[in-house]
Every structure is written in C-alpha cells, then in structure tokens.
N, C-alpha and C positions, 0 to 999 in steps of 0.2 A: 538516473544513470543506473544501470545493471552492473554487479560487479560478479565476478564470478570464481566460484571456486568446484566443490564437491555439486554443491545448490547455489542459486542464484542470492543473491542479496541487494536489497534495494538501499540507492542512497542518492541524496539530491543532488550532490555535488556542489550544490550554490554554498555551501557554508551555515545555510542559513536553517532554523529547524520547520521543514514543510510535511512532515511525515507522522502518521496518528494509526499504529496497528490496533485495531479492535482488537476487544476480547469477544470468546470463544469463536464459532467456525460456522461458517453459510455454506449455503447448499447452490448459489446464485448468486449474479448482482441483485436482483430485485430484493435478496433476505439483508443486503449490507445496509445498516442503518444511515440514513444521512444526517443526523444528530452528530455535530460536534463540539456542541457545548465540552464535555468533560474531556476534550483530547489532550493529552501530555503529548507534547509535538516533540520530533526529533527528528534529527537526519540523516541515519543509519537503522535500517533491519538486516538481524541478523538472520540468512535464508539456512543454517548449516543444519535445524531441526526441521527443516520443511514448514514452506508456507502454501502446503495447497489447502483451500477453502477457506482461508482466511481472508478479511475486509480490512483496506487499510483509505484511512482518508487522508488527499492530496491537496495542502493548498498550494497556490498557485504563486506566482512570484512576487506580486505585489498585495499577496491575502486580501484581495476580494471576492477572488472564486476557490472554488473548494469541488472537491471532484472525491465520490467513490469509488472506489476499484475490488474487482473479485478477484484472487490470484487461484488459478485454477491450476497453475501446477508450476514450481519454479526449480525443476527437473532440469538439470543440461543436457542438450543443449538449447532447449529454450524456455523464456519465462513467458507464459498465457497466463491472461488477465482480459478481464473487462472493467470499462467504464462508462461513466457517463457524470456529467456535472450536475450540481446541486445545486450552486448558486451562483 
C-alpha cells in the first residue's frame, strides 16, 4: 500500500512486518542486492526524506518469496519502482 503525503511512503498494510529498506542507494534494480539474510523487517517506510534510488526487499505473504524493488522516485504524484523476484 502507498500512502501519501508530501512523498510517497510504503506500507504493507497486512500488519504484518514484510518490508527490509537497504542501506545506501542503487543506481538500478540489477545494483539492489538480493541478500536478505541481515533484513530488520518492518511494515512502514517513511517516504518524507525521499526514497529515490533506494532498494527495499519485499517478502511476500506467506514469507516464501521475497521480491527486490528499485524505487526510482516516490515524488507525488507517483511512486516508480522496479522489481523482480528472488525466490
């Protein structure tokens, strides 16, 4: 779920913590790591500092898939990203 304000902010909605923002900033999906061993999961990013070039990893609802995403700009009014699955 997109929430939105100034900038876009990501949140699952489910309640539940599916959301892993990497640290520092890609230039692509192909630079976002798919390594998520170390994720501190959660289920709110805050968009209000900007998250374009940022890599956040998504698992999915029953944590058996895991998905990468490139956020390329979560500017109002719209949030662009890419993805693609991991596992």
């Amino acid at each position: 779920m997109a929430l939105s304000g100034a900038m876009v902010d990501l949140s699952n909605g489910a309640g539940s913590s599916q959301l892993c923002l990497l640290s520092g900033t890609f230039t692509s999906l192909a630079a976002v790591p798919s390594s998520y061993a170390s994720c501190a999961w959660t289920t709110y990013i805050e968009g209000g500092g900007g998250l374009a070039n940022q890599g956040v990893i998504v698992r999915g609802s029953t944590g058996t898939h895991h998905y990468r995403m490139w956020i390329a700009s979560n500017t109002l009014p719209d949030l662009a990203f890419s993805f693609a699955q991991i596992d």
